[in-house]
C-alpha positions as CSV (number, residue, x, y, z in Angstrom):
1,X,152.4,-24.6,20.9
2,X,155.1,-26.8,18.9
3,X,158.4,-27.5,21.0
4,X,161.0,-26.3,19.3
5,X,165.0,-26.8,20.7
6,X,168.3,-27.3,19.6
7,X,170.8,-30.3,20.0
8,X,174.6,-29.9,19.7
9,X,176.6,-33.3,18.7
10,X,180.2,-33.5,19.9
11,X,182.8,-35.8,18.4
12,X,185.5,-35.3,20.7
13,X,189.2,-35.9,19.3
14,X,192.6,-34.5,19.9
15,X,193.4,-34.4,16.3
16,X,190.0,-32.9,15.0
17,X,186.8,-32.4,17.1
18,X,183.8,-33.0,15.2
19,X,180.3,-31.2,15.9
20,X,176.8,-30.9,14.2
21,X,173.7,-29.0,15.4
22,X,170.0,-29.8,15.0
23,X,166.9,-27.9,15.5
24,X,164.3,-30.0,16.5
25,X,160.4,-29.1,15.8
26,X,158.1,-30.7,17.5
27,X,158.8,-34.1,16.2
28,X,160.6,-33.3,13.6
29,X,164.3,-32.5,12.6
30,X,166.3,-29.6,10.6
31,X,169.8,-29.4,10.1
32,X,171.3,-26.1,11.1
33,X,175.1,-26.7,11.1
34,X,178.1,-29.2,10.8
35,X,181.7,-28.2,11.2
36,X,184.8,-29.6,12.8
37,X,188.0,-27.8,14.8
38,X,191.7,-28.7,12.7
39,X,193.8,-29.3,15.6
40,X,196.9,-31.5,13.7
41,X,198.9,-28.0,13.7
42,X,198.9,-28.0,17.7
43,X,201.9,-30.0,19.2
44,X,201.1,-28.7,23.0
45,X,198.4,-31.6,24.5
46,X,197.4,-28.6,26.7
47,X,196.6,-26.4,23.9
48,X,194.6,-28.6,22.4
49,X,192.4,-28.9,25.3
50,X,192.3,-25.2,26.0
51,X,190.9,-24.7,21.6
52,X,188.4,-27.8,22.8
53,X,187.5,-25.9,25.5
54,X,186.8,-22.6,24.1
55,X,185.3,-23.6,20.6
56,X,182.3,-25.4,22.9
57,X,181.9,-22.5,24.7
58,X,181.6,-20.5,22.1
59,X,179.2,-22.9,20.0
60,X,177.2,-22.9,22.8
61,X,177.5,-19.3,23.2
62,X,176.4,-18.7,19.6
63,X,173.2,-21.7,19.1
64,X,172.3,-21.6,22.6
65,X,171.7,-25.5,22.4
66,X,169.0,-27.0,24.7
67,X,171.1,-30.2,24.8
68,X,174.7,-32.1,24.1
69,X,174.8,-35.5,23.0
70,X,178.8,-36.3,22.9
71,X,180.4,-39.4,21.8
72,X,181.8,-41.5,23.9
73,X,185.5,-42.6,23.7
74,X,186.0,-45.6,21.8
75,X,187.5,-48.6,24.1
76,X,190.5,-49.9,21.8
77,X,193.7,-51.5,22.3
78,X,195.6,-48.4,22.8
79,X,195.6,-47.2,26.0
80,X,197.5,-44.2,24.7
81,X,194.8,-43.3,22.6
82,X,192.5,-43.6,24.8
83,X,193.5,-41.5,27.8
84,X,193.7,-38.5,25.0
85,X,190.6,-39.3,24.0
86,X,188.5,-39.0,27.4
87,X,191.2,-35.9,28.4
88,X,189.1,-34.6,24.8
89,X,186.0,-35.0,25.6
90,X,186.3,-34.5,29.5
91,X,186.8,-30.7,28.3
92,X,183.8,-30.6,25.6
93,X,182.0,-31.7,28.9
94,X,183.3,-29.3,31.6
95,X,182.4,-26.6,28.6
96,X,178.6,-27.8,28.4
97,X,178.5,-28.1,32.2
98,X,180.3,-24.8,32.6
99,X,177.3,-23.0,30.5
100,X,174.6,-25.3,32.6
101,X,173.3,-27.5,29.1
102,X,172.4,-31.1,29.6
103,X,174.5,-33.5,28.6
104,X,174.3,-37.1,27.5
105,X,177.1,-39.6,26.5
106,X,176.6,-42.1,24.1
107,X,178.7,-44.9,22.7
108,X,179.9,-44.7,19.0
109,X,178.0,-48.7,18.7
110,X,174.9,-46.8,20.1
111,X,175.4,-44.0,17.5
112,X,175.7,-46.1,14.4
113,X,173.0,-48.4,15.4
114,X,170.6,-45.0,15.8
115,X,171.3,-43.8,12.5
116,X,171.9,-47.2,10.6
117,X,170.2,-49.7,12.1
118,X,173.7,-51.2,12.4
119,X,176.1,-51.3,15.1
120,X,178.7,-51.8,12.8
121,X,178.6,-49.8,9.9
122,X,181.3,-47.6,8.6
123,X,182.1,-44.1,9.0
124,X,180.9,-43.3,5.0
125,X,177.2,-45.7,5.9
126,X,176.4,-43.2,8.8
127,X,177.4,-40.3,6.9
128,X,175.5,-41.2,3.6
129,X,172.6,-42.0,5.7
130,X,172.6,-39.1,7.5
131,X,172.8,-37.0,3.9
132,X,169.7,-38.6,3.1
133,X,167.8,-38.1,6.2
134,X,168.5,-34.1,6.4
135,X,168.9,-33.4,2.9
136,X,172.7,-32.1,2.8
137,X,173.6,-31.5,-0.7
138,X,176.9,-32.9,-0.3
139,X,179.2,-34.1,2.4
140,X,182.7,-32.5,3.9
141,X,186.1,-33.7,2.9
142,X,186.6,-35.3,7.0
143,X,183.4,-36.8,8.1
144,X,184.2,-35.9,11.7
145,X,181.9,-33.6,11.6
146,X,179.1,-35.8,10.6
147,X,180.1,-37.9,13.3
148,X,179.4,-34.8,15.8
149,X,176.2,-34.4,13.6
150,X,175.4,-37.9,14.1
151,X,175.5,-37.9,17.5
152,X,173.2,-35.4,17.8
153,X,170.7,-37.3,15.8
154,X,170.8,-40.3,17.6
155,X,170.0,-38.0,20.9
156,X,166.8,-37.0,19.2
157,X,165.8,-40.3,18.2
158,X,166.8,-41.6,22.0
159,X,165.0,-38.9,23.4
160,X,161.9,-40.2,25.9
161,X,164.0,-43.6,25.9
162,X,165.1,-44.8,29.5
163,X,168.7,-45.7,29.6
164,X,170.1,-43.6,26.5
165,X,173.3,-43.2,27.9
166,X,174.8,-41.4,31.1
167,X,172.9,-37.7,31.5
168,X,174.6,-35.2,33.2
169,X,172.4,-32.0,34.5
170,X,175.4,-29.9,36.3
171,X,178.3,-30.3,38.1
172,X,176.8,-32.1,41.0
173,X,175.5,-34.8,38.8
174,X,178.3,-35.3,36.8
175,X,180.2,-36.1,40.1
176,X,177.7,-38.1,41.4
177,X,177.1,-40.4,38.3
178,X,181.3,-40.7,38.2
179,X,182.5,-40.9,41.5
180,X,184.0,-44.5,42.9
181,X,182.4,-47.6,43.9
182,X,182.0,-47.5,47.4
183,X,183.3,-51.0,48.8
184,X,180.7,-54.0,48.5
185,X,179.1,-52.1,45.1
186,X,177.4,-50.0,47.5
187,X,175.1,-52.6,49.4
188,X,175.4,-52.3,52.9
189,X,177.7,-49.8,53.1
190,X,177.3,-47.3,55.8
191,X,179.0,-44.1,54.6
192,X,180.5,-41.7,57.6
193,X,179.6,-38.1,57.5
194,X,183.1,-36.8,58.6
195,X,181.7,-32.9,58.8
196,X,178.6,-34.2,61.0
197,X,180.1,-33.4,64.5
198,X,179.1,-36.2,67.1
199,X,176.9,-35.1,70.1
């Protein structure tokens, strides 16, 4: 019997979130979907995040996706930026997690090298590449979306690989995988139980 299962890509951003689905057949890939949420219009940060929030619910709601692959937020200068950025896709995450799908985080380098073969190529390489590859008879105006889409592609090509990215299964291992270093990286640490009552 052929495996069959769905990937959602997530390009998370305050301005506009990107996202592309995939069915994947066996060993093989169709595109299903690519679309992006517009959310310049939106002054209120927290709004944002709440429309993040409830457009991934409701994608995943609607495909049923086996899988997430979400973009990672891009280290630059701008601390700003930044901080929006991970608030963006912390949300796309809690959204997955909240429905129990799988998640795994990769970085945009990552992505572009999967698609390309270059770490380094442009938005417009990854897109045209990924027109070619899935047979899309022409691309959108913003190419967020094929950056969601492309995410998701580089998750089926990573799939089997060890170290694709960080994997989250649920709650509990998205807590474990991102709570702090304990002092010493770890090593020879002995960590107190502070609800284990002493005899």
């Amino acid at each position: 019997m052929i495996k069959e299962k769905i990937i959602l890509g997530i390009d998370p951003g305050t301005t506009i979130m990107g996202f592309g689905l995939i069915k994947v057949v066996g060993k093989k890939m169709e595109f299903l979907q690519l679309n992006e949420l517009m959310l310049k219009k939106y002054d209120d940060p927290y709004i944002k995040l709440k429309l993040i929030f409830e457009r991934t619910v409701e994608l995943i709601d609607t495909y049923h996706p086996d899988e997430i692959a979400i973009e990672a937020p891009f280290y630059g200068k701008n601390v700003q930026s930044m901080l929006k950025l991970g608030r963006a896709q912390g949300v796309a995450m809690a959204a997955g997690l909240s429905r129990e799908v799988s998640i795994t985080e990769y970085a945009p380098k990552k992505i572009k090298m999967a698609i390309t073969g270059s770490g380094n190529a442009s938005k417009e390489q990854v897109a045209k590449m990924l027109q070619s590859m899935l047979g899309l008879k022409s691309l959108p105006k913003n190419l967020d979306s094929m950056d969601g889409l492309a995410a998701a592609v580089c998750h089926f090509y990573n799939e089997g690989r060890v170290e694709v990215g960080k994997s989250y299964s649920g709650w509990a291992s998205f807590v474990k995988q991102n709570s702090p270093q304990t002092p010493n990286g770890g090593k020879n640490t002995t960590i107190v139980n502070l609800r284990k009552k002493k005899k």
